[in-house]
C-alpha positions as CSV (number, residue, x, y, z in Angstrom):
1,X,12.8,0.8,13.6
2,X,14.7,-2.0,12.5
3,X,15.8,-1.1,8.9
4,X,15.5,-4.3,7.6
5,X,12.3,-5.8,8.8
6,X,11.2,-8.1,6.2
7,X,8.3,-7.6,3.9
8,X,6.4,-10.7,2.1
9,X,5.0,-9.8,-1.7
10,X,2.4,-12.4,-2.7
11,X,1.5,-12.3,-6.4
12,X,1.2,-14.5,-9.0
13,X,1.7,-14.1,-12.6
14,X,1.7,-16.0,-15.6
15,X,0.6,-16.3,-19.5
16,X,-3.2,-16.9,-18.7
17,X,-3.5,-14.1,-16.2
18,X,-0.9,-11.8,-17.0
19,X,1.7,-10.4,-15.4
20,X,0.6,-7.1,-14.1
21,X,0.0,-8.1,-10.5
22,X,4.1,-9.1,-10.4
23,X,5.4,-6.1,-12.3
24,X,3.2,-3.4,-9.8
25,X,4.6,-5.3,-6.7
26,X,8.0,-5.7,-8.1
27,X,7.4,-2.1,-8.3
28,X,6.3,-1.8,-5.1
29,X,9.5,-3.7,-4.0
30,X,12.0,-1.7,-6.0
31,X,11.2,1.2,-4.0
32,X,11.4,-0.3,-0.7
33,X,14.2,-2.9,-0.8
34,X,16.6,-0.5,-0.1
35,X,15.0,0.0,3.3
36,X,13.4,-3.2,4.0
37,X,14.3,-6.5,3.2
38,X,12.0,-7.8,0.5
39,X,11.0,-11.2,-0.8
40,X,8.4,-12.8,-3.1
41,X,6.3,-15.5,-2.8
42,X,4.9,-16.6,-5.9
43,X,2.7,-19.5,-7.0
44,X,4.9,-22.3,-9.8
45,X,6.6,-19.3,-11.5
46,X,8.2,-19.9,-15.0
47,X,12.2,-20.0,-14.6
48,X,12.3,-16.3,-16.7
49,X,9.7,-14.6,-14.0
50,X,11.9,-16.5,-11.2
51,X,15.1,-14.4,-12.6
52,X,12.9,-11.3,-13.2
53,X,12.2,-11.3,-9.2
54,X,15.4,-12.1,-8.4
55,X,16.7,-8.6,-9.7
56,X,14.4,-6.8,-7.2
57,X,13.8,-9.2,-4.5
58,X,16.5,-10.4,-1.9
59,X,14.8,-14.2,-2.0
60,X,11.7,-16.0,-3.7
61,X,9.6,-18.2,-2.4
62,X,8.5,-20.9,-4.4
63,X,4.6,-21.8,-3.3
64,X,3.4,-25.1,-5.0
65,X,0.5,-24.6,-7.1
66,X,-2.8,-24.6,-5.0
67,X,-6.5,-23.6,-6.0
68,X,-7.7,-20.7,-4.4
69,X,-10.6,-22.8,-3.1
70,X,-8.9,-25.0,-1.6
71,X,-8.2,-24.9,2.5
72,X,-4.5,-25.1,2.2
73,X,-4.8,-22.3,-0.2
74,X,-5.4,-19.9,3.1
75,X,-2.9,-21.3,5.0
76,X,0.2,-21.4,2.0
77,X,1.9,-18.5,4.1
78,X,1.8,-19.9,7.6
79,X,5.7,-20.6,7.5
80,X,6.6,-17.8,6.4
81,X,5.1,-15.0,8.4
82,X,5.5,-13.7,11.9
83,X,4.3,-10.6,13.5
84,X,7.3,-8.5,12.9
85,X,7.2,-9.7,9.1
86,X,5.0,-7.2,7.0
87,X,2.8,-9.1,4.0
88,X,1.8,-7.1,0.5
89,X,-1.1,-9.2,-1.2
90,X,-1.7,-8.1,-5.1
91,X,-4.6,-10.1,-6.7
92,X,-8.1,-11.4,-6.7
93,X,-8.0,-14.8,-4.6
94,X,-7.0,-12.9,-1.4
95,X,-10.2,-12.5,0.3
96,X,-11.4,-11.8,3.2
97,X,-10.9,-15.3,4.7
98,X,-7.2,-15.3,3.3
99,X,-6.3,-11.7,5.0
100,X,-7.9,-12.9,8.3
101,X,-5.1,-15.9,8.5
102,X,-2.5,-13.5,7.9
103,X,-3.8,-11.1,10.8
104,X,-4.0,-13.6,13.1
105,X,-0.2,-14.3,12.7
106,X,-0.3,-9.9,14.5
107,X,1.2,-9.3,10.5
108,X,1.1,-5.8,9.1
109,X,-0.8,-6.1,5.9
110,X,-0.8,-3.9,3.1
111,X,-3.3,-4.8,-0.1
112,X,-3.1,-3.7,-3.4
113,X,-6.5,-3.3,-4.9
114,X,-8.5,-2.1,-7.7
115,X,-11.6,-4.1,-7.6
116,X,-13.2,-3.3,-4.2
117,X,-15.0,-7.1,-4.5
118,X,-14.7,-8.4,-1.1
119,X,-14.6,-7.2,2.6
120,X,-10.7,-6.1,3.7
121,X,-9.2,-6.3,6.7
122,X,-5.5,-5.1,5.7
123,X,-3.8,-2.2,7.5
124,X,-3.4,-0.4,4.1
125,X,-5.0,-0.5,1.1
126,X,-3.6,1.2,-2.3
127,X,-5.6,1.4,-4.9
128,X,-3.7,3.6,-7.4
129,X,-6.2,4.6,-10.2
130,X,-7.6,8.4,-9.5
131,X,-10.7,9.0,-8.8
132,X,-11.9,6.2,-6.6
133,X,-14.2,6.4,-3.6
134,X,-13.5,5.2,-0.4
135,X,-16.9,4.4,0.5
136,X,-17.2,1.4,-2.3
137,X,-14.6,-0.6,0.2
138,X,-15.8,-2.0,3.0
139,X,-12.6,-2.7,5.6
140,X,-11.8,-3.0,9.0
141,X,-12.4,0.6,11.3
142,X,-8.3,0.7,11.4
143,X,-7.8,0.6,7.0
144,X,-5.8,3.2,5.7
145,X,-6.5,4.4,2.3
146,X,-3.8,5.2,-0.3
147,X,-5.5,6.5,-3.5
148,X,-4.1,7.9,-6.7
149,X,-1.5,8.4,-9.1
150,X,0.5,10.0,-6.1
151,X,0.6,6.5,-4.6
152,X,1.8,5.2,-8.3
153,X,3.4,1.7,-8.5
154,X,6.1,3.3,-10.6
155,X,9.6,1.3,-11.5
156,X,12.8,4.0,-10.7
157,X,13.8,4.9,-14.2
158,X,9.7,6.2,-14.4
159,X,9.9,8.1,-11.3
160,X,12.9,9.6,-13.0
161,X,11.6,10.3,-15.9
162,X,8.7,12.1,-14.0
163,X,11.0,14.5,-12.5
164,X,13.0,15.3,-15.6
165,X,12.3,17.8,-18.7
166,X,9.9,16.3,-21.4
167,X,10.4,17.7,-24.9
168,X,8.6,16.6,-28.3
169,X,11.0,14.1,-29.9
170,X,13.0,14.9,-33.0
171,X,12.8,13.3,-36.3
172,X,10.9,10.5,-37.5
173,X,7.1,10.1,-35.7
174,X,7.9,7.1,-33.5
175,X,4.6,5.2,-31.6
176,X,5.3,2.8,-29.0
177,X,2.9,-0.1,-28.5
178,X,2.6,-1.9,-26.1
179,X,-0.6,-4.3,-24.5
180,X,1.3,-5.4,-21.3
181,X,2.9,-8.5,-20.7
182,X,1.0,-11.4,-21.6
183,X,-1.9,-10.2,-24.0
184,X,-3.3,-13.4,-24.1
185,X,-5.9,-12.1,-26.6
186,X,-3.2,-10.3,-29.2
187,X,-4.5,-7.1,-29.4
188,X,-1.5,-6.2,-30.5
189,X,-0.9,-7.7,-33.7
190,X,-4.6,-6.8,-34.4
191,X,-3.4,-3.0,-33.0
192,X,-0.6,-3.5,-35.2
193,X,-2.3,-4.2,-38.4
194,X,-5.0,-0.9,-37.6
195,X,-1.8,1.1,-37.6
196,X,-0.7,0.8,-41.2
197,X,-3.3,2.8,-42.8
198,X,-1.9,5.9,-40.3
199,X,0.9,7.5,-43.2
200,X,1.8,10.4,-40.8
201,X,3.6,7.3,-38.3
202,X,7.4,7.0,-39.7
203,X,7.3,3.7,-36.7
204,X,6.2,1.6,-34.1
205,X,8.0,0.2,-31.4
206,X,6.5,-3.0,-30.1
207,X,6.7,-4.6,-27.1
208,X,5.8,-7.8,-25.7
209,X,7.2,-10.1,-22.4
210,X,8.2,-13.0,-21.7
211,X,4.3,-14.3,-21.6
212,X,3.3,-13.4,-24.5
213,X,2.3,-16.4,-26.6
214,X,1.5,-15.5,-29.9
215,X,5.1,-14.1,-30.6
216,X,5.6,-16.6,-34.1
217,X,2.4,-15.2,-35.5
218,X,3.1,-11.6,-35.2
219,X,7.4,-12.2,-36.1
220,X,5.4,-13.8,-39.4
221,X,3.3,-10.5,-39.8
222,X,5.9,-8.7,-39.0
223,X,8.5,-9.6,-41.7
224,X,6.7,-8.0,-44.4
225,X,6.2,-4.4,-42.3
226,X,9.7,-2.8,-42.1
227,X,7.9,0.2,-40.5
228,X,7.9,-2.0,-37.2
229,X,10.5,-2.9,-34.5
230,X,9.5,-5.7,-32.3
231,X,11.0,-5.4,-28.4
232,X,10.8,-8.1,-25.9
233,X,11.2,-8.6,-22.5
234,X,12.5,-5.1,-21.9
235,X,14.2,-3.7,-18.7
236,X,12.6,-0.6,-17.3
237,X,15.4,1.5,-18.3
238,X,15.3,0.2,-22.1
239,X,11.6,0.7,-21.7
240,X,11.9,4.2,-21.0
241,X,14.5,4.9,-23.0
242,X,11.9,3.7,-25.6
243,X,9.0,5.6,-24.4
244,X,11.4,8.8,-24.3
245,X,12.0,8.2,-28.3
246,X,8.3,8.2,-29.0
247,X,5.9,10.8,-28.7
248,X,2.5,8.7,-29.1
249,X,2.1,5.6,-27.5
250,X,-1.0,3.2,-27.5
251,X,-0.9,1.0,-24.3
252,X,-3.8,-1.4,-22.2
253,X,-4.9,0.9,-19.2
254,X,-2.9,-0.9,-16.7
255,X,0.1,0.1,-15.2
256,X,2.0,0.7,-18.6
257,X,-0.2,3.6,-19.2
258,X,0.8,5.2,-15.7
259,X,4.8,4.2,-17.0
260,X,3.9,5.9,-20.3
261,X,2.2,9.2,-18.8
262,X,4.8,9.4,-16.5
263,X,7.3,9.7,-18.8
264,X,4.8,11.9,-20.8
265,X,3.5,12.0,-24.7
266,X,0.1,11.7,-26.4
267,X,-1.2,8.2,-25.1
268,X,-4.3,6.6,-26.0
269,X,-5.5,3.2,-24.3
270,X,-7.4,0.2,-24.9
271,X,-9.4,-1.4,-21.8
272,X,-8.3,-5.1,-22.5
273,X,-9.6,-6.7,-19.2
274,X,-12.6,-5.9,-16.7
275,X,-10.6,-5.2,-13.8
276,X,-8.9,-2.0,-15.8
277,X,-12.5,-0.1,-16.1
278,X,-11.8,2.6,-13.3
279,X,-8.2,3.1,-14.2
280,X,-9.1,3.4,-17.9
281,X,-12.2,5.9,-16.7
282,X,-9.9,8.0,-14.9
283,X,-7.1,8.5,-17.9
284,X,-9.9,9.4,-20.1
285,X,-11.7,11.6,-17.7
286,X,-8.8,13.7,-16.9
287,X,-7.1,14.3,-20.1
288,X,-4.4,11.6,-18.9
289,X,-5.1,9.8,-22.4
290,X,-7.4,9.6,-25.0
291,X,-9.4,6.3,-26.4
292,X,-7.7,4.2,-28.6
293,X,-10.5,4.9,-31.2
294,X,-9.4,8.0,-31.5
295,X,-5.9,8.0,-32.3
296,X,-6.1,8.3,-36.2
297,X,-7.9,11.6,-35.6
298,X,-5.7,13.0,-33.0
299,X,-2.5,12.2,-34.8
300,X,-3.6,14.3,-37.7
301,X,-4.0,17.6,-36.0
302,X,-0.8,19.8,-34.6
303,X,1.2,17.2,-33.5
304,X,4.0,19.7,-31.1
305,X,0.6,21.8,-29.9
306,X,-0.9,18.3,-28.6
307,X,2.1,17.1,-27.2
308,X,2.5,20.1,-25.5
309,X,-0.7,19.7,-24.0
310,X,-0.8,16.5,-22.9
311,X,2.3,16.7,-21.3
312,X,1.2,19.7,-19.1
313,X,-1.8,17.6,-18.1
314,X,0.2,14.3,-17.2
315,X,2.6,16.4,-14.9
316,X,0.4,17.7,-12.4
317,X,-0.8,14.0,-11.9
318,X,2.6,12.3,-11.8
319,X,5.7,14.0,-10.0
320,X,8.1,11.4,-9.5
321,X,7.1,11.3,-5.5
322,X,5.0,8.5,-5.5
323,X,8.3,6.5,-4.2
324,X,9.0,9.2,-1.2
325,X,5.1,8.4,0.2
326,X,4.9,4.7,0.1
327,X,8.1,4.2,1.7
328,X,7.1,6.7,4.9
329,X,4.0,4.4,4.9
330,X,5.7,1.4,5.2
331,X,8.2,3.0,8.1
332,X,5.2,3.6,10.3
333,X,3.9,-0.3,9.6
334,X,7.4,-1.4,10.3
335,X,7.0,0.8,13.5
336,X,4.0,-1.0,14.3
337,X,5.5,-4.1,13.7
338,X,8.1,-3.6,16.2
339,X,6.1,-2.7,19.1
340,X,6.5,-4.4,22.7
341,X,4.8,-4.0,25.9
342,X,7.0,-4.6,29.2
343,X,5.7,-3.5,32.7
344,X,6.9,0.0,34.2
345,X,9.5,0.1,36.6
346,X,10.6,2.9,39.2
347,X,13.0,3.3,36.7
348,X,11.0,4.9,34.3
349,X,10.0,7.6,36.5
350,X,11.1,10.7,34.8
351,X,9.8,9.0,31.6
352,X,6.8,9.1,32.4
353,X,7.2,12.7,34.0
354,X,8.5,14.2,31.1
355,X,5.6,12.6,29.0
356,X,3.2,13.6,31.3
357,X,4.0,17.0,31.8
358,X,4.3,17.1,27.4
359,X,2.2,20.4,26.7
360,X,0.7,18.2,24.1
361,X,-0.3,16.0,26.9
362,X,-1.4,18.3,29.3
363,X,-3.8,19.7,26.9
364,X,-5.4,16.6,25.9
365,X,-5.8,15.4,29.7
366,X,-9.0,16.3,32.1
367,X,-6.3,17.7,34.4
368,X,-4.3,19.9,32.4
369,X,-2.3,21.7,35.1
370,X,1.3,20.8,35.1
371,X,2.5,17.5,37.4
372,X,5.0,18.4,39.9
373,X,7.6,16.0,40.8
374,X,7.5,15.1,44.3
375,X,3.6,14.4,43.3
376,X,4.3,12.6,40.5
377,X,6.9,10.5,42.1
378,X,4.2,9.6,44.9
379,X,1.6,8.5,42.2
380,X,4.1,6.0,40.4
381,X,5.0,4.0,43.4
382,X,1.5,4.0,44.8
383,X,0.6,2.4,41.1
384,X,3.2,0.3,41.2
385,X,2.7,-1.5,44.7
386,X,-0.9,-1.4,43.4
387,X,-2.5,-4.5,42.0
388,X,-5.1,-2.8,41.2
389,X,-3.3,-0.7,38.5
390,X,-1.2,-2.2,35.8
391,X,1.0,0.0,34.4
392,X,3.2,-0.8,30.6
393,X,5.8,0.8,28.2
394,X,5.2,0.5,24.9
395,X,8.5,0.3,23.1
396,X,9.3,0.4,19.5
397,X,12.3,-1.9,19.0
398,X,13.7,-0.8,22.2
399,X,13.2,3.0,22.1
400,X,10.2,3.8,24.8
401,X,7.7,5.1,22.6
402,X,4.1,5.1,24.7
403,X,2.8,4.6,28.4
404,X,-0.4,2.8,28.9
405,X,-2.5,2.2,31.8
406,X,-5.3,0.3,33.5
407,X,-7.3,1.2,36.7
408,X,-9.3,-2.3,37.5
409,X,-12.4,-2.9,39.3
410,X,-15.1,-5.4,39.3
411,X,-14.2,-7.0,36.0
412,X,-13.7,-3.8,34.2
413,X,-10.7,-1.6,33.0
414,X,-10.0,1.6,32.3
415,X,-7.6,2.6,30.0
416,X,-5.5,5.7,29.8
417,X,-2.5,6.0,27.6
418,X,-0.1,8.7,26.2
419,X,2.7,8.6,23.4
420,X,6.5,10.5,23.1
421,X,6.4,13.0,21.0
422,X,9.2,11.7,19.1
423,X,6.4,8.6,18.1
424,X,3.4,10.5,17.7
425,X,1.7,11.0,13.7
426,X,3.0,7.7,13.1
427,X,-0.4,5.6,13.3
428,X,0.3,4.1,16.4
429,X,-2.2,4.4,18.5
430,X,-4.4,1.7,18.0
431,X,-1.6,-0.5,17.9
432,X,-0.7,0.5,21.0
433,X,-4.2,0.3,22.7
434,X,-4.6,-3.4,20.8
435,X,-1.1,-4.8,22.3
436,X,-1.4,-3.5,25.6
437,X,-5.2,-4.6,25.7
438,X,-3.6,-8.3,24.8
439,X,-0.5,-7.9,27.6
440,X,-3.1,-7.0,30.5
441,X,-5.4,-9.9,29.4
442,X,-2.3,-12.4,30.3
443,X,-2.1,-11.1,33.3
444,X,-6.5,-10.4,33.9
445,X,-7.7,-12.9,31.3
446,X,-11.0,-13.0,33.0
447,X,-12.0,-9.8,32.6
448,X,-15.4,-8.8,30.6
449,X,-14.6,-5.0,29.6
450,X,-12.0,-2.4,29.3
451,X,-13.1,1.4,28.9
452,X,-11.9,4.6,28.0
453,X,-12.3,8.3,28.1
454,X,-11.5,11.0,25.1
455,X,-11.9,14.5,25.0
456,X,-13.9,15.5,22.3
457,X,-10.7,17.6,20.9
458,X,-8.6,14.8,20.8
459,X,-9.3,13.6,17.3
460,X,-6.0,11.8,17.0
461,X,-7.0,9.5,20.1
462,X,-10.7,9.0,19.3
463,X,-9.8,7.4,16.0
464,X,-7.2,5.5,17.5
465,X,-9.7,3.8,19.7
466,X,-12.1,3.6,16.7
467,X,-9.5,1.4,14.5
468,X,-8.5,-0.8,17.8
469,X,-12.0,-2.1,17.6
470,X,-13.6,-0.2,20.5
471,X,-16.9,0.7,20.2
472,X,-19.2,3.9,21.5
473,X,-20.3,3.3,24.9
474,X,-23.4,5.4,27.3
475,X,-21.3,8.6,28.3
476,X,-19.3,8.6,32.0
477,X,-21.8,10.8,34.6
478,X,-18.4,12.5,35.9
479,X,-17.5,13.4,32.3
480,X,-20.6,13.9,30.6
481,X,-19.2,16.0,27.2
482,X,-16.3,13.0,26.7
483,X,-16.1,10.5,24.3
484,X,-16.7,6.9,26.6
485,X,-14.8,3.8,24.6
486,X,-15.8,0.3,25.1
487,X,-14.5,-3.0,24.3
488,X,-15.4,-6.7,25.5
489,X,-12.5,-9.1,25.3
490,X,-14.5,-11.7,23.6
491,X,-15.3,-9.5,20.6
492,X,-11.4,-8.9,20.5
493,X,-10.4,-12.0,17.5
494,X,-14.1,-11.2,15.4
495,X,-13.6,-9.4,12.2
């Protein structure tokens, strides 16, 4: 893999919408860019977001500001993407018509999601609030799913903090508030004001970013409350130094929450937009958090015994890993990214002999006695003077990684493929079967299907053809009890 194939983020973010879509894929980024090459494209930023991405991302891209209804809207990307460039989409305008123009460029595309409103078509979807179904997507046969806290957008110093020792904080009874980014509606002066009839909080921490826009009002009701420190546009390590220093914090059930339970304490949350329902669902459900409403109550009982509690609970949802996952994730899409098809050669023979005689292999073949040689080196030249037979390497930026095969006859093909162990687990097959279906039809474009046989057993193969878009075909007569794949060539670009 080349270790610095490029990834695209595309978010926006500003004071009407917030910011949270930037922060989880700068988050996103942060864990990655030390691998991968990352930049941001961004719709008309504000000059203070531009420098915020600019400490995460290698580049920015500056889009011109563009309705999501409008055609050029779909097409905003078009010069910036390839198909060995990966794209990450984070928000609500990238539909299905929007991730379809992006998969026609043969991009990888990973989506972050948490609203399940429209059909998806990315390679990966991550969806990081617990407790979400699976079935309430509707995607593409080939969609990976990445669901949970363990797939948490968390910034380093959080993913440190995870992995660290949490103990109650000493002296004073600190609270840290905050009501992310923007909070166009000021919940948290109105928080703010709630909290002064609570005697057993010594003081509150509050924090608010760069698009927050009712800073003069709450600096006004702020100057006659000593108890309160206001905090803005905090870096993640001054955040959690922050969070460390308070053992309650009241936070929106966005991705704050997930930065506060990670770093662990008695957290309640406030469901401040419609999109945050499951993610505020799942905190309450599973002891995470409690309800906002229920924070003068809670504070009052045995403070240590609470915090003790709480914190046992957060751990077992948030170990500090979440970074380890997503980045072998995005090594097999870079993979993917970087495979080739070239014909076979003679030589390739012992190549393809010891793949073929893999025990792996042999098991998963209708033949599974061992290949010798001599018979082996027979087969390839006969293929190979064949016309009939069109025989590729797959390789993954140079490194043979895969052999596939096609037997024609009378406008049909049959396919029959294997990959090195040293590739296989990766997610690769379909990608394999997809590119070398699109190198034989340069060569065979007229041709009206291309078939395949699985063993039953083979799971890892059947779903490989599932995701490449083949479908279930009649069973073969001379192989009743397999699995017969089909696929037309002009069903190939419908989604």
């Amino acid at each position: 893999m080349n270790p610095r194939t490029r990834i695209i983020f595309r978010a926006d973010g500003n004071s009407q919408i917030g910011l949270g879509h930037v922060v989880r894929s700068l988050a996103l980024a942060q864990m990655l860019s030390h691998d991968f090459e990352c930049i941001f494209a961004i719709q008309a930023p504000s000059h203070e977001l531009q420098e915020q991405i600019k400490k995460t991302c290698e580049g920015v891209i500056i889009l011109p500001a563009c309705n999501h209804d409008e055609e050029r809207f779909i097409h905003e990307l078009d010069a910036y993407i390839a198909e060995d460039v990966l794209v990450v989409l984070d928000g609500y305008n990238f539909n299905t018509t929007y991730q379809q123009s992006i998969k026609r460029k043969g991009c990888q595309l990973f989506c972050i999601d948490d609203i399940h409103s429209y059909t998806f078509v990315a390679d990966a979807i991550l969806n990081q609030a617990g407790g979400v179904d699976a079935t309430k997507y509707k995607t593409a046969p080939y969609t990976k799913f990445l669901l949970g806290p363990k797939f948490a957008l968390l910034r380093t110093p959080f993913l440190e903090a995870a992995r660290s020792e949490r103990i109650l904080p000493a002296g004073d009874v600190r609270l840290f508030l905050n009501l992310g980014g923007a909070d166009p509606h000021n919940y948290t002066l109105q928080i703010a004001k709630d909290l002064e009839s609570i005697q057993s909080i010594d003081q509150v921490e509050i924090i608010v970013g760069s698009a927050y826009q009712h800073l003069q009002e709450l600096k006004t009701w702020l100057h006659h409350n000593p108890k309160y420190n206001l905090h803005q546009n905090l870096t993640a390590e001054d955040m959690r130094a922050l969070m460390q220093g308070c053992a309650i914090a009241i936070t929106s059930a966005s991705g704050v929450a997930y930065e506060y339970a990670s770093v662990s304490g008695l957290l309640f949350v406030l469901q401040t937009a419609d999109n945050q329902e499951g993610l505020y669902t799942f905190l309450i459900q599973n002891g995470i958090a409690q309800k906002y409403e229920q924070v003068q109550q809670s504070i009052n009982t045995d403070l240590a015994t609470a915090f003790e509690q709480v914190v046992a609970t957060q751990r077992q949802y948030f170990d500090g890993k979440s970074d380890e996952r997503l980045r072998q994730v995005f090594h097999n899409m870079a993979l993917a990214t970087g495979i080739s098809m070239r014909e076979a050669t003679t030589d390739d023979l012992m190549l393809l002999f010891d793949w073929a005689n893999d025990p792996e292999v042999r098991k998963n073949s209708f033949n599974p006695n061992p290949i010798l040689l001599e018979s082996h080196t027979r087969w390839l030249h006969t293929k190979l003077e064949d016309k009939q037979s069109m025989l590729y390497i797959a390789e993954v930026s140079g490194v043979p990684a895969a052999h596939i095969r096609f037997e024609l006859l009378n406008g049909k093909a049959i396919i029959s493929y294997l990959i090195g162990s040293d590739f296989r687990g990766k997610g690769l097959g379909h990608m394999i079967l997809k590119k070398g279906v699109a190198k034989l039809l340069q060569h065979q474009p007229k041709l009206n299907l291309i078939e395949g046989l699985v063993q039953k057993e083979n799971i890892a193969s059947i779903r490989a053809f599932e995701k490449a878009g083949f479908s279930y075909g009649t069973p073969d007569s001379k192989y009743p009890q397999a699995h017969r794949f089909e696929l037309r060539p002009e069903s190939i670009n419908q989604i």
